[in-house]
C-alpha positions in Angstrom: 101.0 127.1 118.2 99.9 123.8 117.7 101.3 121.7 114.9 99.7 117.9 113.9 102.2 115.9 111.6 100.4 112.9 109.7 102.2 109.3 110.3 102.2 107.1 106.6 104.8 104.8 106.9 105.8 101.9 109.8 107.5 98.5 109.9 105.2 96.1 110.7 105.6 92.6 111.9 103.2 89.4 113.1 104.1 88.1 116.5 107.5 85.9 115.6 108.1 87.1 112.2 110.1 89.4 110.2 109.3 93.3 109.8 108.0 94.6 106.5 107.3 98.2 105.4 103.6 99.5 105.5 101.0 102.6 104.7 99.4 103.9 107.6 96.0 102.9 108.2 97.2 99.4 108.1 95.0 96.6 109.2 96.7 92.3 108.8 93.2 91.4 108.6 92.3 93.1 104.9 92.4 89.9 103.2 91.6 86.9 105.8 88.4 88.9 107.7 86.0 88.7 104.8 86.7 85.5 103.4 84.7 83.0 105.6 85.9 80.4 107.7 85.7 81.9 111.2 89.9 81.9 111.1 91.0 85.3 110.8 94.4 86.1 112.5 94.0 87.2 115.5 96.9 88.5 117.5 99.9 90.3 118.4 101.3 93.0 115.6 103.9 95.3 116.2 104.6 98.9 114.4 107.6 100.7 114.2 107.0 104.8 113.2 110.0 107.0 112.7 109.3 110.5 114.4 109.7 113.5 113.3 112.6 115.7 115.0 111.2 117.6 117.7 111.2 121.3 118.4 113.2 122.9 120.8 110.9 124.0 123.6 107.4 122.5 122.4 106.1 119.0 123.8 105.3 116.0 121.9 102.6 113.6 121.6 101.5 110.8 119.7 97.5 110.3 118.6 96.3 107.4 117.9 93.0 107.7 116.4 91.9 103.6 116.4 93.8 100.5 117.2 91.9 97.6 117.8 91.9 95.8 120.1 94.2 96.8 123.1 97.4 98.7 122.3 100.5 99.7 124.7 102.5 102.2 123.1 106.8 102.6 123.9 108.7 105.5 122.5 112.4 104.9 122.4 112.3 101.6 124.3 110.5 103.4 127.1 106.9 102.0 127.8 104.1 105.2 127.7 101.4 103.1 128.9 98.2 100.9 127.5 95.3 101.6 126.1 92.1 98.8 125.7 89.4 100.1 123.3 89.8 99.3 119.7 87.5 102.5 118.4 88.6 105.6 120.2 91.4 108.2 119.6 94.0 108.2 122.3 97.1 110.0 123.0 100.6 109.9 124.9 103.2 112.3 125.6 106.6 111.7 124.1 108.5 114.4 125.4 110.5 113.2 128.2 111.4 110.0 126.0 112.5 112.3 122.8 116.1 112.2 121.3 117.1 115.5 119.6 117.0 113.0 116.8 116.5 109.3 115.9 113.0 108.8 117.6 110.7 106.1 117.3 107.5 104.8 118.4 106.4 101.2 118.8 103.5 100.2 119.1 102.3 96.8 120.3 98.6 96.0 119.4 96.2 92.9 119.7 92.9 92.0 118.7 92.9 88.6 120.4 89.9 88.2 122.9 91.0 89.6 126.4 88.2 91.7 129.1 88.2 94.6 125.9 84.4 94.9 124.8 83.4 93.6 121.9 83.6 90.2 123.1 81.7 88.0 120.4 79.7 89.8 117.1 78.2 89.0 114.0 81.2 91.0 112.2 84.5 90.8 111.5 87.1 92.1 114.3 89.8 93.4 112.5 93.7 94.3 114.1 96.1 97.1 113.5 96.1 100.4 113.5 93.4 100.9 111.3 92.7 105.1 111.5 95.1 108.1 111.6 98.3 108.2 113.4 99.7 112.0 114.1 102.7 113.3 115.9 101.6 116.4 117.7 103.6 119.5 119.0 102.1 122.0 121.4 103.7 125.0 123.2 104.3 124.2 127.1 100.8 126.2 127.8 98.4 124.2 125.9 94.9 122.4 125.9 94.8 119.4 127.5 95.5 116.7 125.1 95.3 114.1 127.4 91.9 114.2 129.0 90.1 111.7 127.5 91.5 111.9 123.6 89.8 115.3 123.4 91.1 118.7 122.2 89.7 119.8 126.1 87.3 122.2 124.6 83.7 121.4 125.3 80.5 123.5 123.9 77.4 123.5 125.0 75.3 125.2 123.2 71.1 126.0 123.7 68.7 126.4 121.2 68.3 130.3 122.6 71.7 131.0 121.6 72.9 130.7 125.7 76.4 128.8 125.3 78.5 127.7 127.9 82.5 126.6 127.4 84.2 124.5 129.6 87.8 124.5 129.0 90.8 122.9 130.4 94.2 124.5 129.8 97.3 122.7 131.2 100.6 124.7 132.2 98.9 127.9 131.3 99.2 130.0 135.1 99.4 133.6 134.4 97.4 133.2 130.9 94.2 133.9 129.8 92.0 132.2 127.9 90.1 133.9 124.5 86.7 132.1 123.4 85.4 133.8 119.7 82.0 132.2 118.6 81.5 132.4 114.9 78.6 131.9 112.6 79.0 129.7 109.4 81.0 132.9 107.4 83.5 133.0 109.8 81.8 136.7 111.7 82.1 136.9 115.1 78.9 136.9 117.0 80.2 136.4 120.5 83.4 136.5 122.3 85.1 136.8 126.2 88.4 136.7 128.2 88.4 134.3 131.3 91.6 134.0 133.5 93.4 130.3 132.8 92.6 127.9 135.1 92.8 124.3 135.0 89.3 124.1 134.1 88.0 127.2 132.8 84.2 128.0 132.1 83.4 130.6 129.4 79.3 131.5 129.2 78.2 133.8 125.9 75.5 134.2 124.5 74.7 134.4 120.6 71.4 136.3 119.6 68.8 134.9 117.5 70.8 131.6 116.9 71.1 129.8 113.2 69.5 126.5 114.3 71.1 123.7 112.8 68.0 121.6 111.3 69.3 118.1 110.4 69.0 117.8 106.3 67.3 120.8 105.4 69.7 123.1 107.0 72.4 121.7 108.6 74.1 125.1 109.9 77.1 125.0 112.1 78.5 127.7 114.1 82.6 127.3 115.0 84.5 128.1 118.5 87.9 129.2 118.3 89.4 128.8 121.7 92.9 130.0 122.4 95.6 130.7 125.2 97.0 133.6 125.7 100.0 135.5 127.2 99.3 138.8 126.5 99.3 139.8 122.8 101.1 136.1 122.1 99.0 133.0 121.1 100.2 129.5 122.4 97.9 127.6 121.5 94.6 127.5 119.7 91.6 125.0 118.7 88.3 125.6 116.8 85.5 123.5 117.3 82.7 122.9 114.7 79.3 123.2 116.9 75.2 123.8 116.3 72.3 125.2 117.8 69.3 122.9 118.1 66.8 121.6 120.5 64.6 118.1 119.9 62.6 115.7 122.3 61.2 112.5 121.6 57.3 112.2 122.1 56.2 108.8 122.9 53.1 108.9 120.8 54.5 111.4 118.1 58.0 110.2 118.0 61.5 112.4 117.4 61.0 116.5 117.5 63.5 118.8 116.2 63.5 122.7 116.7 59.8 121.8 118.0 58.6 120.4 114.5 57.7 117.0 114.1 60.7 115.0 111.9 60.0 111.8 111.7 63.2 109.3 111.8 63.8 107.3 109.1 67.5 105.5 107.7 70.0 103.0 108.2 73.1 101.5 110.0 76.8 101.9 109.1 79.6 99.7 109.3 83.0 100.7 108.7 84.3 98.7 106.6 84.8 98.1 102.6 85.9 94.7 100.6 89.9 94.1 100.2 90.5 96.9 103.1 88.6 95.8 106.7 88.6 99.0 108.8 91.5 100.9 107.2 89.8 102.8 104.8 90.4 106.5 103.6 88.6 110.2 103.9 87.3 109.9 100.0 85.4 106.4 101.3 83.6 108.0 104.0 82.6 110.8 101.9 81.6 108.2 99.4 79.7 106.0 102.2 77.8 109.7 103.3 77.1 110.7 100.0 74.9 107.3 99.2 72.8 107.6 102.5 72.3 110.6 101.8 71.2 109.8 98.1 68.9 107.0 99.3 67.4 109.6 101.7 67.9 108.8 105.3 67.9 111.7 107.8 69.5 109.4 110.6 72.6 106.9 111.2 73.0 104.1 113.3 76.5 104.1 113.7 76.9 100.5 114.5 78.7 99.1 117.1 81.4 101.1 118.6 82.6 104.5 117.8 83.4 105.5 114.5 86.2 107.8 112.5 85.7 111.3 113.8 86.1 112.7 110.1 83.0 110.9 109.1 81.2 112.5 112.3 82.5 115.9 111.0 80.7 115.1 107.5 77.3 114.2 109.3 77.7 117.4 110.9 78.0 119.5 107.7 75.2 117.1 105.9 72.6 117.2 108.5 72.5 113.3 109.7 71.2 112.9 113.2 73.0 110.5 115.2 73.2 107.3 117.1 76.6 106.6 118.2 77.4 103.5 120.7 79.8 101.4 122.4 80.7 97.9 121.4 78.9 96.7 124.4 77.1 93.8 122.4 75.9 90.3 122.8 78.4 88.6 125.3 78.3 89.9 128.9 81.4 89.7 131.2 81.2 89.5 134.6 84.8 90.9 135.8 85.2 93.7 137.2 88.4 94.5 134.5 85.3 94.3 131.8 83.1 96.6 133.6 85.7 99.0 133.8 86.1 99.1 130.2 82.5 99.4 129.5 83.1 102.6 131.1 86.4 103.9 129.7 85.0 103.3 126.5 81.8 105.3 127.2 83.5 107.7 128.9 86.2 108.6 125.3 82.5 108.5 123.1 81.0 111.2 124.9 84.5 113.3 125.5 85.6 112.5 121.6 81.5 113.1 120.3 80.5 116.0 122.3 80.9 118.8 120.0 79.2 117.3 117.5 75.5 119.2 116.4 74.8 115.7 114.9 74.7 113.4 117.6 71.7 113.2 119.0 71.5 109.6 120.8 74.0 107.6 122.8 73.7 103.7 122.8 74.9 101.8 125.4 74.4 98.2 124.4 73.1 95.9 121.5 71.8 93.1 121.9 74.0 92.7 125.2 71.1 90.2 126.9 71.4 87.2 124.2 73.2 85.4 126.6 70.6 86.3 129.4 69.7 88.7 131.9 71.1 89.0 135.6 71.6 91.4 138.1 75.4 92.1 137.2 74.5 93.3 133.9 71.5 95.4 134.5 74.0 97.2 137.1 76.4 97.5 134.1 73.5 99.1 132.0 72.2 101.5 134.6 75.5 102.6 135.7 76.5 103.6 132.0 72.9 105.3 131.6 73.9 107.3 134.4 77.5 108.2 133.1 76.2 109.7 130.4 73.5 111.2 132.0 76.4 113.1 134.1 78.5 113.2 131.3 76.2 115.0 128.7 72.9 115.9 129.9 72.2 117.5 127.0 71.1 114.3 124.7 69.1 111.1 125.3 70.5 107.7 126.0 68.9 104.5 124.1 69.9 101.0 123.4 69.3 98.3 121.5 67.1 95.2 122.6 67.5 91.3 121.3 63.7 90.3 120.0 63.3 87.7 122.8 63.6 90.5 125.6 60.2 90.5 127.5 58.1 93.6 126.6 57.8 94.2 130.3 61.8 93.6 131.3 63.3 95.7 134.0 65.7 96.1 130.7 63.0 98.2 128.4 63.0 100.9 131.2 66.7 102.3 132.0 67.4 104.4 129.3 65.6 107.7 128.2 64.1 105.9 124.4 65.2 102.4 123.4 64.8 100.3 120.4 64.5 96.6 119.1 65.9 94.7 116.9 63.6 92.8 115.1 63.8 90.2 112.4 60.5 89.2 111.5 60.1 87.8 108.2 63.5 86.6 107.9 65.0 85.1 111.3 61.4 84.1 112.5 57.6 84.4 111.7 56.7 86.3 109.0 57.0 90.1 107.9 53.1 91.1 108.8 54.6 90.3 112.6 56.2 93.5 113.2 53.0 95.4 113.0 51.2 93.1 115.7 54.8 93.2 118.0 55.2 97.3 117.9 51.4 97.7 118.4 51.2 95.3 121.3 54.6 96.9 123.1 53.1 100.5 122.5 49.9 99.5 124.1 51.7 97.9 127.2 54.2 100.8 127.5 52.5 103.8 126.1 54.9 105.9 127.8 57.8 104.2 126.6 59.3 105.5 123.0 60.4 102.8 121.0 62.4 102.4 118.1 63.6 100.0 115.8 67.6 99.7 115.3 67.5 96.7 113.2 65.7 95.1 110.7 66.6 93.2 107.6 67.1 90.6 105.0 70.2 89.0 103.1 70.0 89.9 99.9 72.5 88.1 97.8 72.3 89.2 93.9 72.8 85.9 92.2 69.7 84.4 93.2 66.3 85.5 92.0 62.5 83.9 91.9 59.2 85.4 90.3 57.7 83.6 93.6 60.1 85.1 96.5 60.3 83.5 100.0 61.6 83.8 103.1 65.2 82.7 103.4 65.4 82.0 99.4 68.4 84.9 99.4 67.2 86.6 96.3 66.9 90.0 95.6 63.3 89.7 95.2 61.8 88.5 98.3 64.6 91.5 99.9 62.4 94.3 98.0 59.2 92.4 99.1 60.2 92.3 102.9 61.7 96.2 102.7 58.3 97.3 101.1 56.7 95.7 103.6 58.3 97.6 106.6 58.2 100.8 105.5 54.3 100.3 104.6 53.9 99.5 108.1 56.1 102.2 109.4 54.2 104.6 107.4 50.7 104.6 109.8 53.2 104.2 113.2 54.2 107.5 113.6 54.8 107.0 117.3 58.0 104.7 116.3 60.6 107.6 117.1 63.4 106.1 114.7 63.7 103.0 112.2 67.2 101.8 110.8 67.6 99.4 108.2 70.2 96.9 109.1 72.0 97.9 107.1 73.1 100.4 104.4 76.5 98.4 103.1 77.1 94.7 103.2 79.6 93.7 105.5 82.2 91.7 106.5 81.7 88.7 109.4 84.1 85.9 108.4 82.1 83.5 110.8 79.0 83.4 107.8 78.8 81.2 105.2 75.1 81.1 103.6 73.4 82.2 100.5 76.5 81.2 98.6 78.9 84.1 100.2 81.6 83.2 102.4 82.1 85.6 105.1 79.7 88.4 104.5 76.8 90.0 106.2 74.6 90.2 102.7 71.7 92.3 104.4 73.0 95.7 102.6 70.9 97.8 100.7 74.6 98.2 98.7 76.9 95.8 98.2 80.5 95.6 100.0 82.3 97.2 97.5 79.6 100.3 96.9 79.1 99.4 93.2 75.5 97.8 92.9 72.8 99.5 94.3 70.1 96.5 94.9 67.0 97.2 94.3 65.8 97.5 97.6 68.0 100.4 98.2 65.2 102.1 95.7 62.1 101.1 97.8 63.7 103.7 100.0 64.4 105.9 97.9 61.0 106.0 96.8 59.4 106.6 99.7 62.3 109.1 101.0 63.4 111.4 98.5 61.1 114.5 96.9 63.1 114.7 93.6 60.9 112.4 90.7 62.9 109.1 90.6 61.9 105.7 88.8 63.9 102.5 89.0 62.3 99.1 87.3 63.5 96.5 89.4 64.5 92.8 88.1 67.7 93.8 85.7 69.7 91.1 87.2 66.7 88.5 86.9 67.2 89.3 83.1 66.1 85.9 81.6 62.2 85.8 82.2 60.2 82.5 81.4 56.8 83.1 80.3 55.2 82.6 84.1 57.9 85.3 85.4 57.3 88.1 83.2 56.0 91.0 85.9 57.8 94.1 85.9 58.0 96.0 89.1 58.6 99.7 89.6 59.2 101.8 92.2 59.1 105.4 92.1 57.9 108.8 93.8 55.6 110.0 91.1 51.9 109.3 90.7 52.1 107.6 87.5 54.4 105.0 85.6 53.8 104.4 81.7 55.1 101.2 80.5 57.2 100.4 77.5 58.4 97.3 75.3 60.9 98.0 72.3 59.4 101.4 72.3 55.8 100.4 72.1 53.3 101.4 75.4 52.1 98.3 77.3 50.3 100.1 80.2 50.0 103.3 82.1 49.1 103.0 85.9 48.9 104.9 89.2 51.8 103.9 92.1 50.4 102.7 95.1 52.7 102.9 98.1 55.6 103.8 95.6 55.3 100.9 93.9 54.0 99.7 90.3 53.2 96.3 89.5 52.9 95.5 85.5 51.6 92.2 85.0 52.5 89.8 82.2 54.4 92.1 80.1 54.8 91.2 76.6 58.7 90.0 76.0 59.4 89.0 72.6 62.0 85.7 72.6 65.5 87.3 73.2 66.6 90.6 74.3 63.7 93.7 75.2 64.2 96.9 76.2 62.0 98.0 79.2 61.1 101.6 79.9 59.7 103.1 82.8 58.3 106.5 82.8 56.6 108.6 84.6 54.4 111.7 85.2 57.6 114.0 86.5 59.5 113.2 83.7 62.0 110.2 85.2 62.9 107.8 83.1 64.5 104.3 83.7 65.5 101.5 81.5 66.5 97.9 81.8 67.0 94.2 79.2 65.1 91.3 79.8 65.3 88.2 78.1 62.1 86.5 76.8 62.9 82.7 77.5 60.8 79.4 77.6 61.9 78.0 80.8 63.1 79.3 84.1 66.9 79.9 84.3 68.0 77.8 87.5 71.1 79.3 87.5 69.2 81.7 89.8 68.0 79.3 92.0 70.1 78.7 95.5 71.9 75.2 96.0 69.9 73.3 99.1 72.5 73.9 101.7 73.4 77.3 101.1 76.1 76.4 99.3 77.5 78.2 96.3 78.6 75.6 93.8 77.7 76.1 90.3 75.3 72.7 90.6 72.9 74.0 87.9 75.8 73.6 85.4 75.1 70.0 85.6 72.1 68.9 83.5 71.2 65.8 85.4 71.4 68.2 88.9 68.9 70.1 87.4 66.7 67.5 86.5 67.3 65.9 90.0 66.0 69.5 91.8 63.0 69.5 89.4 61.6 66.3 90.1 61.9 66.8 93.5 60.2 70.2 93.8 59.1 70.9 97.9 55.2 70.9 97.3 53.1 73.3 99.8 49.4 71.8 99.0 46.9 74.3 100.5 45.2 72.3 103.8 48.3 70.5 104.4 50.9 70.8 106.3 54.7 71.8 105.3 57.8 72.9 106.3 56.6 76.3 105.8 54.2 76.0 108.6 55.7 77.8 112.1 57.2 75.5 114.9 54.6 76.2 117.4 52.0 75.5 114.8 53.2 72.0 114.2 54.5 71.4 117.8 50.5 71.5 118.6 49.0 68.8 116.3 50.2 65.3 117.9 50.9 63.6 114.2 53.2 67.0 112.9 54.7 67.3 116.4 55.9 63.4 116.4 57.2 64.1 112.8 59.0 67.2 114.3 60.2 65.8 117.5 61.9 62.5 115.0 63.8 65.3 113.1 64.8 67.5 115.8 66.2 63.9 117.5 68.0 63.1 113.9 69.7 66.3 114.0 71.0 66.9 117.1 72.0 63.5 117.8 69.9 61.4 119.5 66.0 61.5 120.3 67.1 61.9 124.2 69.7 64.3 123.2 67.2 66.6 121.1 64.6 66.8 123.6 66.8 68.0 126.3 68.1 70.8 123.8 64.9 71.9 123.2 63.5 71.8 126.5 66.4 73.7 128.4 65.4 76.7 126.5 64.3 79.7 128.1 60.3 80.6 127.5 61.5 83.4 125.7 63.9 81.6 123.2 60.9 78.7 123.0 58.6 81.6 121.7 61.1 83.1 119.0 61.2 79.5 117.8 57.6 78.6 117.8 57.6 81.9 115.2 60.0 80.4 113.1 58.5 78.2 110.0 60.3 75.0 110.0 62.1 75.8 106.9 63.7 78.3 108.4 64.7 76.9 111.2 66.0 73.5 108.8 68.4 76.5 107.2 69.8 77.9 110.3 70.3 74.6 111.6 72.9 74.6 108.7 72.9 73.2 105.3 75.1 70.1 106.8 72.5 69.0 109.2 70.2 68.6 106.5 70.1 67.3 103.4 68.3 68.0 100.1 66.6 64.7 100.3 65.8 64.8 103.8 64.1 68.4 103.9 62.3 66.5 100.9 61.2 63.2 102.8 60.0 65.7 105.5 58.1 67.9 103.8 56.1 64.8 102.2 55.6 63.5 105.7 53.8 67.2 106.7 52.5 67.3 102.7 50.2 63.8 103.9 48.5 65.5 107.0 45.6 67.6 106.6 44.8 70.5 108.6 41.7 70.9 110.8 
């Protein structure tokens, strides 16, 4: 029988420096990828593992189960080969390099940019082997451990309860193979004998099939698969499977077991704060158990394959699944890179098949950024059509950039696709989504379309009673999150939406709204502590069992124009309450209570929430007689304590950005200025004073593609001023600007 030994311990050493003992998962990057800068190490490490003794007569492997990026693997001096993909499990044998003692494995790894996929990416890449590492001993007749990191046991199960086996036993002439299907107690419900071959099919059939049926019954059958000689067992692997069909309807959206089941949740990154990738079992059970508190039925799991324990617990909970490759943003054009788009493709469906919970397999993000051309939508067909032959059974999708056309040869190869869409934050304003998804339904009624991203940073230091765009606070985060699901709520025909995304994140390139390093769009923060309180909007609108949260507890000190309370729950009715007096009782509309002008006395006050269905919430604010601009955001994005400094704060007040009603301002849109001669003159003299030259700017903006000119023209000015960078643009000039735009009236 099979035996699977886990690896802790290795000697680890940077390119050119001295060996030191480390824990397996390791990563070098734990510290430097989330720190901001854009100068995490990036390059060769090298691991020495001391073996285990091997058994007479068995054979040896080593599994891998992620080293990023490329990794070429020696045992005893003795080169097994390379592997490039930083996200799948892969596999060598030892045996004909094994010692009767002494053994080791080295193993070379690099995340330094090469023809591996993913090129360039708003996160952080991090190096080392990062997952599980497992010597494995098999008896000569075994499954095939080599084909494709699998356990070469595929199951194909139909919703009728016909299910096919496809097996592939190695050194096993003479043998038979045994397939037992069991049901969730562990009864057998189906079983046959097929004569070993090297690729051996096994068709049952189970009657009256458990479906497995995503949240509300997640029920998993198991295969137990073993070679045989005789009465003796050599080897033998059980697979956790489900029964289940679904289709996506492009008016309706996603079916499952022919019921409607609308897809709402979020996207997942791997990683948590002082550990990059390397991260243990109890984490993703930790990362599951929130999603599935907040109330998501689905997972984006963003963007390359993930650990296969925390498939396994999607499986048992009931998430449906979107698993890609880290095909994103930057396209290659060598043939070495189009290879790996298809090794890498090739190990996600092999490693994912078995899984009841995977619904969906993406083949890109965002991959057209850098354009379209022929080379690339060859790349994208040819991987729709490997997984196509690969696994029939589920639906491909990807996911699109805004700027692609509606009508781009790109929205048409895979079976569903989605968008990524940033209105109200990158560009335009949140009411845009509605008009964009009801426009490309129109044009493409037979297309069904998704969303995969949407967002906003959400940074909890920084707060306003009068949230907008790109102020970072937690406030105008709630405002934009309400804002989508309201319009996803009368779109049924959207047949997924995932927040981007469920965790903050690490992507060492970032520095704005005072965080170095970090993606800030979570509806949790990096190190799972703080729920913000957008992650209760959701949970609102998602979950059955009464709930009430009063936003605001971190915007604690409330001047006397600042003093509304917000609530969001999923009860009818919220009753209001002061020190223990009642303010107010009022109805919830679209899970949301606003209390107006609530009563604080000067100092601390206790704030209850209650409602109908008996949930109860409680938070302190601080009466106070002027606005606290320790919540404010520096100009620049910068996270200096400025406001510590009186005369700073006098400076900011006295120069307050003024958005008279009429007039223009930098809060108008670009392609709304660009089209009045006296705004466009003022715009075309700042673009030239920022990029370096009147000449200079012109040509920058002018050898844009139509598509990119459009995004812009959606973007308000201020906006655009921010993503420009904070060192482009100073306080006082975004000041002189606006009081250039403040002077012209609109028609």
């Amino acid at each position: 029988m099979r035996t699977k030994t886990l690896l802790t311990q290795a000697l680890f050493a940077k390119q050119g420096e001295a060996f030191a003992s480390v824990e397996l998962p390791h990563t070098w990057n734990a510290l430097d990828g989330q720190d901001g800068g854009s100068d995490y190490w990036r390059g060769v490490g090298v691991y020495e593992i001391d073996l285990p003794n091997p058994t007479e007569g068995k054979k040896q492997y080593i599994e891998l189960k992620g080293a990023n990026h490329v990794a070429t693997v020696y045992c005893n001096g003795r080169e097994l080969g390379t592997h490039k993909g930083g996200f799948s499990t892969f596999r060598y044998e030892l045996t004909p390099a094994m010692k009767a003692e002494g053994n080791k494995v080295t193993v070379s790894v690099t995340n330094a940019k090469s023809d591996v996929y993913p090129q360039n990416a708003d996160f952080t890449f991090y190096g080392g082997l990062y997952r599980d590492v497992n010597f494995v001993e098999v008896n000569k007749a075994h499954f095939d451990l080599l084909k494709h990191g699998t356990d070469g046991v595929f199951v194909t199960p139909h919703a009728t309860g016909k299910t096919r086996v496809d097996l592939f036993p190695v050194n096993a002439c003479g043998c038979d193979v045994v397939v037992k299907l069991k049901d969730a107690e562990g009864n057998v419900v189906a079983e046959g004998k097929e004569a070993a071959t090297c690729h051996t099919v096994v068709k049952l059939t189970v009657k009256a099939p458990h479906l497995w049926n995503s949240m509300e019954d997640p029920y998993c059958y198991s295969c137990e698969a073993s070679i045989v000689n005789g009465e003796e067992v050599l080897d033998t692997v059980e697979i956790t499977y489900g029964y289940r069909g679904f289709h996506v309807d492009p008016e309706r959206g996603f079916f499952l077991n022919g019921k409607s089941y609308p897809l709402h949740g979020v996207s997942r990154h791997q990683d948590r704060l002082n550990k990059g990738w390397a991260i243990s079992k109890a984490d993703h059970e930790q990362d599951a158990a929130l999603i599935k508190e907040v109330g998501a039925n689905t997972i984006r799991l963003a963007h390359y394959q993930h650990d296969q324990y925390f498939y396994d617990i999607c499986d048992r909970e009931g998430f449906v699944l979107w698993a890609e490759i880290p095909f994103i943003s930057e396209f290659l054009t060598s043939k070495d890179a189009y290879d790996n788009t298809i090794s890498q493709m090739t190990e996600l469906v092999a490693q994912n098949y078995n899984h009841p919970s995977i619904f969906f397999w993406g083949i890109s993000n965002e991959i057209t950024i850098t354009g379209e051309s022929e080379a690339l939508y060859r790349n994208l067909t040819d991987l729709h059509a490997l997984c196509k032959k690969l696994d029939p059974s589920r639906l491909t999708t990807m996911a699109e950039v805004s700027m692609v056309p509606m009508d781009s040869e790109h929205v048409y190869i895979t079976d569903v696709l989605s968008y990524n869409h940033y209105f109200g934050w990158y560009v335009g304003e949140v009411e845009d989504n509605a008009e964009w998804f009801d426009t490309f339904h129109k044009l493409n009624p037979d297309r069904a379309l998704g969303v995969s991203e949407y967002g906003s940073e959400n940074v909890l230091m920084w707060h306003s009673a009068e949230p907008e765009n790109h102020d970072y606070t937690e406030e105008y985060a709630s405002y934009y999150h309400h804002e989508m699901l309201k319009t996803f709520a009368t779109r049924p025909y959207l047949w997924s939406t995932h927040v981007w995304n469920m965790f903050d994140f690490a992507a060492d390139a970032r520095n704005e709204g005072g965080v170095q390093g970090r993606n800030n769009k979570g509806l949790v923060t990096y190190d799972r502590e703080t729920k913000k309180d957008a992650f209760f909007i959701y949970k609102a609108y998602w979950t059955t069992e009464p709930m009430v949260h009063v936003a605001g507890r971190r915007f604690a000190d409330r001047a006397p124009e600042e003093r509304n309370v917000t609530v969001y729950t999923n009860c009818p009715k919220v009753t209001l309450f002061v020190n223990g007096t009642e303010v107010e009782t009022k109805e919830a509309v679209d899970h949301a209570v606003v209390f107006e002008n609530v009563p604080l006395n000067d100092g601390a006050n206790e704030v209850t929430a209650k409602t109908c269905c008996g949930a109860v919430d409680t938070i302190t604010l601080n009466g106070v007689a002027e606005h606290n601009y320790a919540y404010d955001l520096p100009e620049g994005n910068e996270g200096a304590n400025w406001f510590d400094d009186p005369a700073a704060v006098a400076a900011r007040k006295a120069k307050k950005l003024n958005y008279p009603k009429g007039y223009y301002s930098i809060k108008d849109k670009v392609g709304v200025l660009a089209s009045n001669p006296q705004t466009a003159a003022i715009l075309q003299e700042m673009m030239a004073a920022v990029m370096g030259g009147a000449q200079e700017g012109m040509v920058s903006m002018s050898s844009m593609g139509e598509e990119m000119q459009q995004f812009m023209n959606m973007m308000t000015l201020s906006n655009l001023l921010k993503m420009m960078g904070g060192d482009k643009v100073s306080a006082d000039a975004k000041y002189e600007l606006n009081e250039k735009l403040n002077k012209i009236a609109k028609e």
